[in-house]
N, C-alpha and C positions, 0 to 999 in steps of 0.2 A: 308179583303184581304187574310187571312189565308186561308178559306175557299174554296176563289175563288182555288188559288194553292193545294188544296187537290182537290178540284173538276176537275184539267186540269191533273193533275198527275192520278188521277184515270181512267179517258178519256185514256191517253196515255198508261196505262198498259192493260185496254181493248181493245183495237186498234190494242198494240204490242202482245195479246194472240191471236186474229183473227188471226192476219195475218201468223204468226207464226204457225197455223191451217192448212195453205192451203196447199195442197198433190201437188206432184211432182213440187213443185217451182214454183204453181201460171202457169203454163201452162195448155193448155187443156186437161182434162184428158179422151177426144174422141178423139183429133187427136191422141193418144199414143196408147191408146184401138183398134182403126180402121189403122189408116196406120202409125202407128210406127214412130210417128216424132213429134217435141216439138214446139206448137205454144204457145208463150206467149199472158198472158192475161191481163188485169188490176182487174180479179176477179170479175167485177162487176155481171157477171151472173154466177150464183155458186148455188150447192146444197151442203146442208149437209146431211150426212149418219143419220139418226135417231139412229140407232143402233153404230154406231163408234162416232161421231159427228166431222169427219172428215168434213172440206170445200173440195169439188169438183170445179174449175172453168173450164170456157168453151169459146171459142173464141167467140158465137154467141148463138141463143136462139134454132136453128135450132140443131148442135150439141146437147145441152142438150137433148133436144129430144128424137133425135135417143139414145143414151149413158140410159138416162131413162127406153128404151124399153126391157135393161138386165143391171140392174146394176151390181149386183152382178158378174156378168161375163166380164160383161165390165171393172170393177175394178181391177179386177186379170189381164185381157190382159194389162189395164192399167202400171201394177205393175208392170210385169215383161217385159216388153219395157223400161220402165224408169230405171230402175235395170242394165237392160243391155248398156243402152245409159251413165250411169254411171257409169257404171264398171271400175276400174283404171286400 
């Protein structure tokens, strides 16, 4: 029984570091890049940066895509939409 509870606890803190990973609160981070506006996602189509190991997610697989075709740049337009859509 012990086990099993070290085994769901360890699930759970993997789970809570994923999620806890995803950039701009789990919205797509093409609609932000491309027309400056926050669609939420459930993350399930998502890349990670190899180099940051930031999560990316994306409304559709179609997005990904395009966002793919400049990350690097798409990132930064990203960032600085979301920056400003939060700005207090």
């Amino acid at each position: 029984m012990r086990s099993l509870i070290v085994a769901v606890a360890f699930a759970l803190a993997s789970f809570s570091a994923i999620a806890a990973d995803k950039q701009f609160g789990a919205t797509c981070a093409y609609g932000l890049s491309e027309y400056g506006v926050e669609v939420k996602t459930d993350c399930k189509i998502n890349w990670q940066d190899p180099a940051t190991g930031k999560t990316f997610c994306f409304s559709k697989e179609e997005a990904k895509q395009e966002f793919m075709k400049n990350p690097e740049a798409n990132i930064k337009k990203a960032e600085v939409t979301y920056a400003k859509l939060h700005k207090n």
